[in-house]
Backbone as a printed PyTorch tensor [residue, N CA C, xyz], in Angstrom:
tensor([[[-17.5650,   9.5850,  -0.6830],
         [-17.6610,   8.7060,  -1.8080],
         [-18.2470,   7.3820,  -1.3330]],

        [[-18.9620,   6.9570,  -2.2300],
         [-20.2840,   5.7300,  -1.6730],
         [-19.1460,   4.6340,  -2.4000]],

        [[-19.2790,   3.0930,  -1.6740],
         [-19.2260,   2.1690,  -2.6850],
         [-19.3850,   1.9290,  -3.3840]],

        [[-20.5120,   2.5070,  -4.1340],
         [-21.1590,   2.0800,  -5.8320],
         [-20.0710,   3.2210,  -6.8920]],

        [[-19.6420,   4.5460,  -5.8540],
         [-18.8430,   5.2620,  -6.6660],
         [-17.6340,   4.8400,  -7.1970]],

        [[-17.2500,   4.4350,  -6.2180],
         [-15.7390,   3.7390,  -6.3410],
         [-15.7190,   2.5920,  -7.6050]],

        [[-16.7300,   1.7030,  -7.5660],
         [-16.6410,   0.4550,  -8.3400],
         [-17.8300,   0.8170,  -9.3050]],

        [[-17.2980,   1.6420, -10.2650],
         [-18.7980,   1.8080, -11.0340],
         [-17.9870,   0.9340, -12.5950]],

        [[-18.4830,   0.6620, -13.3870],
         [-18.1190,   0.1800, -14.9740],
         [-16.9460,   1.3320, -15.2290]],

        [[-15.3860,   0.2280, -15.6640],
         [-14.7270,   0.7390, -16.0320],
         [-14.7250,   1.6370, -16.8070]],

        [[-15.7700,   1.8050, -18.2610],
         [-16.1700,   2.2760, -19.2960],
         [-16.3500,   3.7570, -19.0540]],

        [[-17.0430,   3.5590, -17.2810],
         [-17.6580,   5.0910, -17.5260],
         [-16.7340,   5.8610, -17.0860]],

        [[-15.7220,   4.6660, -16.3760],
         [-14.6430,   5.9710, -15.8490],
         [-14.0740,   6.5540, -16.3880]],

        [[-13.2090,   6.0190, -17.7710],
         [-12.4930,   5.8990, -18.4100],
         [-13.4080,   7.1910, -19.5170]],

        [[-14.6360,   7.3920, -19.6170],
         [-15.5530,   8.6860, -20.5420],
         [-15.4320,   9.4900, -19.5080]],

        [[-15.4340,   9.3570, -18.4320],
         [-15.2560,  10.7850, -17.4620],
         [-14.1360,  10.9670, -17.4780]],

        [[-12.8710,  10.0710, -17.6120],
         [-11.5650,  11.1920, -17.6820],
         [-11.3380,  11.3650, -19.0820]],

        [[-11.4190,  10.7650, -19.6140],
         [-11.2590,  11.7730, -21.4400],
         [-11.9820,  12.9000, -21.4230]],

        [[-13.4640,  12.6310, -21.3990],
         [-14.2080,  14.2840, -21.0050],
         [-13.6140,  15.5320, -20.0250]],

        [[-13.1340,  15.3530, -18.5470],
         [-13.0990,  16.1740, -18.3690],
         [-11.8700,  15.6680, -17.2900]],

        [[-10.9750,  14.5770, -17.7420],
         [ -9.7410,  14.3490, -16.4940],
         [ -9.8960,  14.2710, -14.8640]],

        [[-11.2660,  14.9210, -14.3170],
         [-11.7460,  15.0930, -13.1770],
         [-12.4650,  13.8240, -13.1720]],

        [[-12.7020,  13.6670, -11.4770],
         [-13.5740,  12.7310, -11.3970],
         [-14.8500,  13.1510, -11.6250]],

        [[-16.5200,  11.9140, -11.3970],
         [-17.3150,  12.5810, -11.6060],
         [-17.7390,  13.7040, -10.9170]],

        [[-17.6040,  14.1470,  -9.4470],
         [-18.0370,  15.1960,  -9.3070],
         [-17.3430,  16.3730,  -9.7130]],

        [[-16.2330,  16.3010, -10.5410],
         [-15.6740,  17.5070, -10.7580],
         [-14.5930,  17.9150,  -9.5850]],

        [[-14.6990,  17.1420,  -8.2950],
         [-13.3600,  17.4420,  -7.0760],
         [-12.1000,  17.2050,  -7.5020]],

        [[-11.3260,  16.0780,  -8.4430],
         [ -9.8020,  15.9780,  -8.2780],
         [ -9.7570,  15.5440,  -9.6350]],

        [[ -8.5390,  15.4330,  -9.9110],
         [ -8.5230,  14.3540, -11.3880],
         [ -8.0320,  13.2510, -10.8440]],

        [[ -9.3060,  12.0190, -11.6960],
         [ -8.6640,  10.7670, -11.8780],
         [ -7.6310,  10.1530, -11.6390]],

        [[ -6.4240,  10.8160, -12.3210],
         [ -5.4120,  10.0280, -12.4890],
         [ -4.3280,  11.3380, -13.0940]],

        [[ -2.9490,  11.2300, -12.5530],
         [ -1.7800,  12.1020, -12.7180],
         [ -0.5340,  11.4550, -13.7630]],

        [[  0.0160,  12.0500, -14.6220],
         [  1.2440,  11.4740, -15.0250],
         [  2.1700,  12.7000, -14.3500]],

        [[  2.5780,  11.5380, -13.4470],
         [  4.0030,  12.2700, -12.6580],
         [  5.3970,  12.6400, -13.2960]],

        [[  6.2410,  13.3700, -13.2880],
         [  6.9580,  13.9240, -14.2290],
         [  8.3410,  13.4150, -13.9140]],

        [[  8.9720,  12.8360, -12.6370],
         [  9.8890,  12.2270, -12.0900],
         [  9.5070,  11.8580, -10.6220]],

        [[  9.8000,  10.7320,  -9.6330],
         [  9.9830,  10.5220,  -8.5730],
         [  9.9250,  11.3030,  -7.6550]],

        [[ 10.0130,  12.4670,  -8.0240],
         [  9.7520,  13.7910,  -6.8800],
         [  8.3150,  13.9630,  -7.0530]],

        [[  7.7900,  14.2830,  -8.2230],
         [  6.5820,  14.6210,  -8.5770],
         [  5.5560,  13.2740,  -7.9600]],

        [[  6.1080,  12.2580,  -8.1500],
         [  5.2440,  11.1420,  -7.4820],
         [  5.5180,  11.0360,  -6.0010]],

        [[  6.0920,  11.3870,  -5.7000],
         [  5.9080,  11.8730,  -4.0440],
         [  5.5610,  12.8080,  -3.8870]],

        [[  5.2560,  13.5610,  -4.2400],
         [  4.1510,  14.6490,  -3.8530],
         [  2.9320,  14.3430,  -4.1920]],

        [[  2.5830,  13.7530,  -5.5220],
         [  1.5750,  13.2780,  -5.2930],
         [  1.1600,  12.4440,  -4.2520]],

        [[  2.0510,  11.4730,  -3.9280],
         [  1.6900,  10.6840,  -2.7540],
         [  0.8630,  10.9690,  -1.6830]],

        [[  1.9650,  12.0720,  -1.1870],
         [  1.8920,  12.9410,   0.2000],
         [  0.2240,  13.6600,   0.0390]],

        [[  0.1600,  14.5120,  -1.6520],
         [ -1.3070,  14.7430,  -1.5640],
         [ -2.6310,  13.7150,  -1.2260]],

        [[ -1.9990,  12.4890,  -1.9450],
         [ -3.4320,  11.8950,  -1.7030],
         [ -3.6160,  11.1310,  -0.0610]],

        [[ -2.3960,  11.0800,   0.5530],
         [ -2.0090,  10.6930,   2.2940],
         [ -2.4810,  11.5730,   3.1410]],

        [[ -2.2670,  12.8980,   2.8630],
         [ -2.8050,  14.3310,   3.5530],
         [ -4.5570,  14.0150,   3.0550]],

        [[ -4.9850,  14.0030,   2.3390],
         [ -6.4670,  13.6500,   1.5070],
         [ -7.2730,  13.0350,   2.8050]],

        [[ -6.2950,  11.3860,   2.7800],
         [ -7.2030,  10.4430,   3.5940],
         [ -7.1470,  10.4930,   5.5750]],

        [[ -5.7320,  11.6460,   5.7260],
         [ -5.6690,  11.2790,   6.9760],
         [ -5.6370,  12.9940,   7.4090]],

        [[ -6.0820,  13.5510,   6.6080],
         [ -6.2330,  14.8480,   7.4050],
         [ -4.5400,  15.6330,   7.8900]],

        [[ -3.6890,  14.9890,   7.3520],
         [ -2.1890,  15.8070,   7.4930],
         [ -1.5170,  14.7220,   6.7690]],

        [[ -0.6560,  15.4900,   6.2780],
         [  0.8830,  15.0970,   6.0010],
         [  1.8130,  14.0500,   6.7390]],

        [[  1.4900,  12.4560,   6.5840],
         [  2.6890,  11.7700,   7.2160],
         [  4.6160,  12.4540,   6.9850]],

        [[  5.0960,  11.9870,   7.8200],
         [  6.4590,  12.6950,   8.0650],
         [  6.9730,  12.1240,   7.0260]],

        [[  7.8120,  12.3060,   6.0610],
         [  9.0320,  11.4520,   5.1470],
         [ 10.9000,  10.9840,   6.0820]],

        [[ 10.3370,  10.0120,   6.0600],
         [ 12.1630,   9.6830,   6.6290],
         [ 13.2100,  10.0340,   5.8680]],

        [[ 14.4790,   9.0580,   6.5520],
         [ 15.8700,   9.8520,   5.6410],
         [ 15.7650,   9.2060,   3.7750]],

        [[ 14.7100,   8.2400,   3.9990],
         [ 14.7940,   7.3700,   2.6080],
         [ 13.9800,   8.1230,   1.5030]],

        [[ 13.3660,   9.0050,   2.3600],
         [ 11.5570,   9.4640,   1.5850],
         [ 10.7190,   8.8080,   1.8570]],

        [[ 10.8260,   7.9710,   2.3890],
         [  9.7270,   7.4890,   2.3860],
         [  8.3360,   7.8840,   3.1590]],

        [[  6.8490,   8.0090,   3.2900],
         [  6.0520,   8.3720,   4.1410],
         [  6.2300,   7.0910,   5.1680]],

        [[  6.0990,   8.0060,   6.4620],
         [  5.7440,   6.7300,   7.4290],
         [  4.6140,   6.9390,   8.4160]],

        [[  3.8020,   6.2110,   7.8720],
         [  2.5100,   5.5400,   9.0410],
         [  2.6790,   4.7760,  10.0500]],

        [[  1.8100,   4.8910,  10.8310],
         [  1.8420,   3.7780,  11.6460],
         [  0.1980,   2.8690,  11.9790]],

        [[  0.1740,   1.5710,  12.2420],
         [ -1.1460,   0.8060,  11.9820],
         [ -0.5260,  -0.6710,  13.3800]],

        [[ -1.0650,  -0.7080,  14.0630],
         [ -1.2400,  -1.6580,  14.6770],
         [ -0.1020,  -1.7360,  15.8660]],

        [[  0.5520,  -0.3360,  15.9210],
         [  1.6270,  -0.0250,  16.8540],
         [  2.8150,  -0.2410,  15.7780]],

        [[  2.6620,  -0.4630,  14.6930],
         [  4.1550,  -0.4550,  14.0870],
         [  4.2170,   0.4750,  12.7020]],

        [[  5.4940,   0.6280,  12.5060],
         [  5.3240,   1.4940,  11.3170],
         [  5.0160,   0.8560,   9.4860]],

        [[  4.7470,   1.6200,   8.9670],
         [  4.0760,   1.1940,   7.5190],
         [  4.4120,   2.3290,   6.5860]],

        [[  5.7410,   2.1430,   5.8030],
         [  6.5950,   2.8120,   4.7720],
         [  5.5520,   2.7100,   3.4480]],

        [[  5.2980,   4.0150,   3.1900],
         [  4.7730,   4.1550,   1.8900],
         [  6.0310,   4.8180,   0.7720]],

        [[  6.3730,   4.0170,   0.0990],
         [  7.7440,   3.9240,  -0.7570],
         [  7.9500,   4.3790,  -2.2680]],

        [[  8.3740,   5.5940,  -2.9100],
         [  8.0530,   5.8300,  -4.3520],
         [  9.5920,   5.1230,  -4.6530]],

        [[  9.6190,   4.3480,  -5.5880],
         [ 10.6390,   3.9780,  -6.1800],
         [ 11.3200,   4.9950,  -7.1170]],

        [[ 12.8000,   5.3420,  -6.9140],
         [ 13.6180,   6.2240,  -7.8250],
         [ 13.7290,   5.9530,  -8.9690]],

        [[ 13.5680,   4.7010,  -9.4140],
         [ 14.1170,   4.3390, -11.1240],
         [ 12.7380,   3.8590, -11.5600]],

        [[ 11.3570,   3.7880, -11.1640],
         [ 10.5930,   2.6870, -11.9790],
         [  9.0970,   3.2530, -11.0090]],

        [[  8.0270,   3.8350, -12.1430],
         [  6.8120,   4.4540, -11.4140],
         [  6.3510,   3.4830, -10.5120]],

        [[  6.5570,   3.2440,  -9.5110],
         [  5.7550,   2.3050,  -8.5690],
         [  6.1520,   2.9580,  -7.1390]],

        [[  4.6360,   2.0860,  -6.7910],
         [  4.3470,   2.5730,  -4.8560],
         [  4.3950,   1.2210,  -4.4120]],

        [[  5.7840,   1.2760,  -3.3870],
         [  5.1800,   0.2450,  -2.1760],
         [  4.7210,   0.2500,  -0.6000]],

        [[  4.0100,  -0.5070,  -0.4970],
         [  3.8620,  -0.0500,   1.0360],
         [  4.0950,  -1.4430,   1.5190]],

        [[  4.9170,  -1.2520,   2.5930],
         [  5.3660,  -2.0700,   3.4260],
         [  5.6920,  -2.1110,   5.1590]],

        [[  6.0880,  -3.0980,   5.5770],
         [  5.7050,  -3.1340,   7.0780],
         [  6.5670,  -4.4110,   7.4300]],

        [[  7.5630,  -3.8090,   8.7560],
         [  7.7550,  -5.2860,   9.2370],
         [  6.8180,  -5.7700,   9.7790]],

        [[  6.1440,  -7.0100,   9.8950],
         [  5.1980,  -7.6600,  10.1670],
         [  5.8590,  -8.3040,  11.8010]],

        [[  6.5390,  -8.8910,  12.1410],
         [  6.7540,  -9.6700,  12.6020],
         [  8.7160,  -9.8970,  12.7380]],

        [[  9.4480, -10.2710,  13.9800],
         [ 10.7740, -10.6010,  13.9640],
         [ 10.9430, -11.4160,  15.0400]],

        [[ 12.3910, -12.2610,  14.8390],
         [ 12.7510, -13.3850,  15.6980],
         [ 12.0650, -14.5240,  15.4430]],

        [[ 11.7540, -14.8190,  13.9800],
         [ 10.8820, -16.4830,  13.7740],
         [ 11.7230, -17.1920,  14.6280]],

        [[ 11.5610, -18.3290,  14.8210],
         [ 12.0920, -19.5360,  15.2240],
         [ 12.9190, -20.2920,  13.9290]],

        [[ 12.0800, -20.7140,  13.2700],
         [ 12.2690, -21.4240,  12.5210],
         [ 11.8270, -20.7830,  10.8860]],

        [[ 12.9750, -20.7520,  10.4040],
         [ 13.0330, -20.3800,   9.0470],
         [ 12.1620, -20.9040,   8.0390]],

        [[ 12.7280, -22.2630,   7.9950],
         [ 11.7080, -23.2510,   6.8920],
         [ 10.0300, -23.1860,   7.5090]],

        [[  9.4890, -23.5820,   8.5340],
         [  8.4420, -23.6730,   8.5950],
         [  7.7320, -22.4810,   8.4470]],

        [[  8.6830, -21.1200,   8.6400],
         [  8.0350, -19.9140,   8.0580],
         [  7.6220, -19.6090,   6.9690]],

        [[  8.7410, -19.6510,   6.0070],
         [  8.4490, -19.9680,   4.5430],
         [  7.3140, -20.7650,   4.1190]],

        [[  7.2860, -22.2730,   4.6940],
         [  5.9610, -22.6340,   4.5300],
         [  4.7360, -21.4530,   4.7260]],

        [[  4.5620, -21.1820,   5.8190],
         [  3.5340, -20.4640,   6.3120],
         [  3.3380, -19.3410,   5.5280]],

        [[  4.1840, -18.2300,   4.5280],
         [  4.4890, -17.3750,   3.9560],
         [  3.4670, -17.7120,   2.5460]],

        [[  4.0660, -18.9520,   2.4320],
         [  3.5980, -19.3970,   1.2110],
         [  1.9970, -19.4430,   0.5500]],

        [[  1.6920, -20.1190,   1.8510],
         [  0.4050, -19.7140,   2.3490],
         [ -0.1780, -18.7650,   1.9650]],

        [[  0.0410, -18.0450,   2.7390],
         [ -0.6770, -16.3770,   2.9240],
         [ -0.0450, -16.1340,   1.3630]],

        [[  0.7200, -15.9960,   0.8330],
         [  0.8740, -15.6360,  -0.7340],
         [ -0.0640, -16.1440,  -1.3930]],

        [[ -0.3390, -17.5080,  -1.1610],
         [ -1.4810, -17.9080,  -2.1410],
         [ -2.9600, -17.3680,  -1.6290]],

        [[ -3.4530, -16.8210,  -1.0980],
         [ -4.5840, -17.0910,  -0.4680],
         [ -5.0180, -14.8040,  -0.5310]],

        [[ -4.0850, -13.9500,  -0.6540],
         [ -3.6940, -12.9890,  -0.9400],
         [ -2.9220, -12.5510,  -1.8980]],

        [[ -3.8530, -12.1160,  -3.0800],
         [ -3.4380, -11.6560,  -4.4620],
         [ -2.7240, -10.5560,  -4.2650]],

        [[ -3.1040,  -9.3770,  -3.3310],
         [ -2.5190,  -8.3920,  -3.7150],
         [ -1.5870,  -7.6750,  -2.4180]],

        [[ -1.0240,  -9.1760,  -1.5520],
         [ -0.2100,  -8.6930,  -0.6090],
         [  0.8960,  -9.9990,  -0.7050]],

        [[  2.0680,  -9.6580,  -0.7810],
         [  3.1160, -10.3870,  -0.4570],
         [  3.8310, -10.2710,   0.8010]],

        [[  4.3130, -11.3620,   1.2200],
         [  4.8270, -11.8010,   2.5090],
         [  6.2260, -11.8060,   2.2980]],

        [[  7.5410, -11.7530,   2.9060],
         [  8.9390, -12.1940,   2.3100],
         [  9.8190, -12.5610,   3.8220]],

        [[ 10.2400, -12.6570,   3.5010],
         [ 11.1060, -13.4990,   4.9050],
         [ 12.4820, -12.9720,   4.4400]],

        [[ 13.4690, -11.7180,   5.3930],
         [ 14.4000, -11.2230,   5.6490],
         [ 15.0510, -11.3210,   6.6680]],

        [[ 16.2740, -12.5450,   6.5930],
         [ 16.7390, -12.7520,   8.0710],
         [ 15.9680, -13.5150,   8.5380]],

        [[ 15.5240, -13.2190,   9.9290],
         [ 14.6420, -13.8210,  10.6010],
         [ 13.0810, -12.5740,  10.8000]],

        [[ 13.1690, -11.3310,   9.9700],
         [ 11.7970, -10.6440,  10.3750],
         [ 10.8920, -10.8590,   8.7820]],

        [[  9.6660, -10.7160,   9.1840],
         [  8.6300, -11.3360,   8.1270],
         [  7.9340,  -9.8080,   7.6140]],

        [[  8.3360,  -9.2680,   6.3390],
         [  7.5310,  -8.5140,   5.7820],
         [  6.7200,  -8.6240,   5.0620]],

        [[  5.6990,  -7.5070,   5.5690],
         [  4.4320,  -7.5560,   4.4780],
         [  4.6180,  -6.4500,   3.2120]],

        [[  4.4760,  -6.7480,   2.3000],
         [  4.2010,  -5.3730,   1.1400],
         [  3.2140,  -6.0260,  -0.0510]],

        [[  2.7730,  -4.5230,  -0.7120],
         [  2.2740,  -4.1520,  -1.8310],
         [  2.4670,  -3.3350,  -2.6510]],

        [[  2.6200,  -3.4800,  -3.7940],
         [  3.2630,  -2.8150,  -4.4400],
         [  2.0290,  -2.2440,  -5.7940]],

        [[  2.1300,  -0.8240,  -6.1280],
         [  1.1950,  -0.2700,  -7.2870],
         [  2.2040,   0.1460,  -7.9920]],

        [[  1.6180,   0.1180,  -9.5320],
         [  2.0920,   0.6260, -10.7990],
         [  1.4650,   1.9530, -10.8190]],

        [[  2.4960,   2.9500, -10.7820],
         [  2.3960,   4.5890, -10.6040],
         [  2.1400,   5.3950, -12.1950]],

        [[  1.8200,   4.8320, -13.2330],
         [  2.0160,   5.9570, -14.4450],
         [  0.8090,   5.3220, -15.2970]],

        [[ -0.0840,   5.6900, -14.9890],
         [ -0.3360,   7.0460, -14.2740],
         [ -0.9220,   6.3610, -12.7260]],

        [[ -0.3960,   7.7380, -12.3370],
         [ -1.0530,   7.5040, -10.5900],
         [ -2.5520,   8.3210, -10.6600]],

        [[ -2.8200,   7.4110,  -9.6680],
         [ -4.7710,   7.1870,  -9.4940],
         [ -4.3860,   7.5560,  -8.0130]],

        [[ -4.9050,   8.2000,  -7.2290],
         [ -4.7760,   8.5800,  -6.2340],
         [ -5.9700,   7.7010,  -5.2590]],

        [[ -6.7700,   7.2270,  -5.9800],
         [ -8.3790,   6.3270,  -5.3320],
         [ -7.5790,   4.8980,  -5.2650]],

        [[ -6.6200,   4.7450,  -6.7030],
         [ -5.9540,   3.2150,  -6.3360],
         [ -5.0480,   3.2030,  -4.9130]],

        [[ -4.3490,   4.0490,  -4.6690],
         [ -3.3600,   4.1040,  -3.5500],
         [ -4.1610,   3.9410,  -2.3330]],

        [[ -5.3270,   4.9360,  -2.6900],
         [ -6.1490,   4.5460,  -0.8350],
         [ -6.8390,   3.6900,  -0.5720]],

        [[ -7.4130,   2.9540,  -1.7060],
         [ -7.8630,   1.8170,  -1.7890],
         [ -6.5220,   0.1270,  -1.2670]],

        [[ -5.6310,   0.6030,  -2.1880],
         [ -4.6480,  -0.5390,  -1.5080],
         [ -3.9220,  -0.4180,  -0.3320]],

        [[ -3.8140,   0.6390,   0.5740],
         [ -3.3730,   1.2420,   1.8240],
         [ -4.3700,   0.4280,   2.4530]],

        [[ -5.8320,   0.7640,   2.0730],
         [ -6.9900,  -0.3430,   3.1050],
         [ -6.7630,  -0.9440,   3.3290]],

        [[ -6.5570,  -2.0410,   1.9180],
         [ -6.6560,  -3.2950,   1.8740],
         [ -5.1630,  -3.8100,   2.5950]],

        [[ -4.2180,  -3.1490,   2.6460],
         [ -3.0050,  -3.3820,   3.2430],
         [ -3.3980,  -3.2600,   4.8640]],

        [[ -3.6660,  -2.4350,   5.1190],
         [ -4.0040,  -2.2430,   6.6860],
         [ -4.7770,  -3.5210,   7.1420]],

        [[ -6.1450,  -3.7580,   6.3200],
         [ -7.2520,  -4.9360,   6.8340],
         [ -5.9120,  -6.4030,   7.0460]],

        [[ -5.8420,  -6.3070,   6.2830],
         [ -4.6020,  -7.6570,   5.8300],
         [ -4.1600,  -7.6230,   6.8960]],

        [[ -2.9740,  -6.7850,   7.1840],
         [ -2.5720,  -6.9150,   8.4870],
         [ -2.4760,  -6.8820,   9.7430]],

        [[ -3.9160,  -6.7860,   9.8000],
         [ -5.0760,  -6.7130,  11.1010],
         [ -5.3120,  -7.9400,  11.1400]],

        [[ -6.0450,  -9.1020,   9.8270],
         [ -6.2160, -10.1160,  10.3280],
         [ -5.5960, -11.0080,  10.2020]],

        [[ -3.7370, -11.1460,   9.6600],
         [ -2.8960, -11.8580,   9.5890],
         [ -2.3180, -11.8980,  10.4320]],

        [[ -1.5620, -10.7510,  10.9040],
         [ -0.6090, -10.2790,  11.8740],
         [ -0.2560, -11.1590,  12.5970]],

        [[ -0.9190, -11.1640,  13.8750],
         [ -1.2340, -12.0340,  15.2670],
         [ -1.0000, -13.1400,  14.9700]],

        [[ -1.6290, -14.1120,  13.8840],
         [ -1.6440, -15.2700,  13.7760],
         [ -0.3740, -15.8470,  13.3290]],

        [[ -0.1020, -14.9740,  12.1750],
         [  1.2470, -15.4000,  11.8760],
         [  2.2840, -15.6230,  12.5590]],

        [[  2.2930, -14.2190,  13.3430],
         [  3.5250, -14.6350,  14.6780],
         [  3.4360, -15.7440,  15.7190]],

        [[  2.4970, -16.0500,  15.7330],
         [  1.7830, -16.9380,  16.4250],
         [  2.7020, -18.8420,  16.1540]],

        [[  2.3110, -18.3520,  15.1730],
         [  2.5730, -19.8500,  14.2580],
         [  3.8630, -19.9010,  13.3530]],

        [[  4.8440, -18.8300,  13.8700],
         [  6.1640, -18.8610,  13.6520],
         [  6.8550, -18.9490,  14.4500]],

        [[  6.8230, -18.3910,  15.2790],
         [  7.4060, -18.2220,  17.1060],
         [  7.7820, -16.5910,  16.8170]],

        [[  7.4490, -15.5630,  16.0990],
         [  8.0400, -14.2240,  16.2550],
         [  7.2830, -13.6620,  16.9500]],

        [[  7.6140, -12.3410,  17.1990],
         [  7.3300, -11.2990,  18.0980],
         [  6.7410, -10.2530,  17.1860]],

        [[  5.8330,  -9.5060,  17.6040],
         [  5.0780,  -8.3800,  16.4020],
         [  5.6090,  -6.6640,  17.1340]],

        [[  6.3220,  -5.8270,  16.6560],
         [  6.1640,  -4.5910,  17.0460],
         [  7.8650,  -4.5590,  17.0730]]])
């Protein structure tokens, strides 16, 4: 799939799944209405197996777990409410609480579609998608953009908190 595929006019996407629910080439459908929390983890797992060539493992939570930068990265179906999060400890052992938060704050503003949170003293990253219907192109698309993020935040952040990454 080319870049121009991915980002073509909402309009036309939206006539290719009324027409025929598939995408345009006819390979998958668009978009799923999952039937309960089980069903959206499987979808999950399908579109995870899709991009990485197997099946990430599910922990004791369900959750899928990846790993990206030596640490792990929980892909999360929520039990009560269609949504995906993916998340990651980023970072643990700040120094200093308040000046973290500052720094958090930061990166919140400056990143629409990744939040930062401060637990204790370790600094998580997440994102969170609205699952109903699940788009299986939205999930791998925000997995990217989650990964890039925390490729070029990571380091720095710990950096400029006093934590430790891994």
């Amino acid at each position: 799939m080319t870049h121009d595929d991915r980002f073509r006019d909402s309009d036309d996407l939206w006539r290719d799944f009324e027409r025929t629910a598939t995408a345009p080439g006819g390979d998958a459908a668009l978009a799923h209405i999952p039937d309960d929390s089980d069903d959206l983890i499987r979808l999950v797992g399908e579109a995870l197996r899709e991009k990485f060539d197997e099946l990430p493992p599910l922990d004791e939570d369900r959750d899928y777990v990846l790993h990206h930068l030596g640490q792990q990265v929980w892909v999360h179906v929520d039990a009560e409410f269609p949504a995906i999060t993916i998340l990651a400890r980023v970072a643990h052992g700040v120094y200093s609480r308040r000046s973290t938060e500052v720094e958090l704050g930061i990166l919140n503003r400056q990143h629409p579609l990744t939040r930062w949170v401060l637990g204790d003293r370790s600094i998580w990253q997440r994102s969170t998608l609205i699952a109903l219907p699940f788009a299986p192109a939205h999930l791998i698309l925000l997995l990217d953009q989650f990964f890039d993020t925390m490729s070029s935040t990571r380091d720095d952040l710990a950096y400029r908190t006093g934590a430790k990454v891994a």
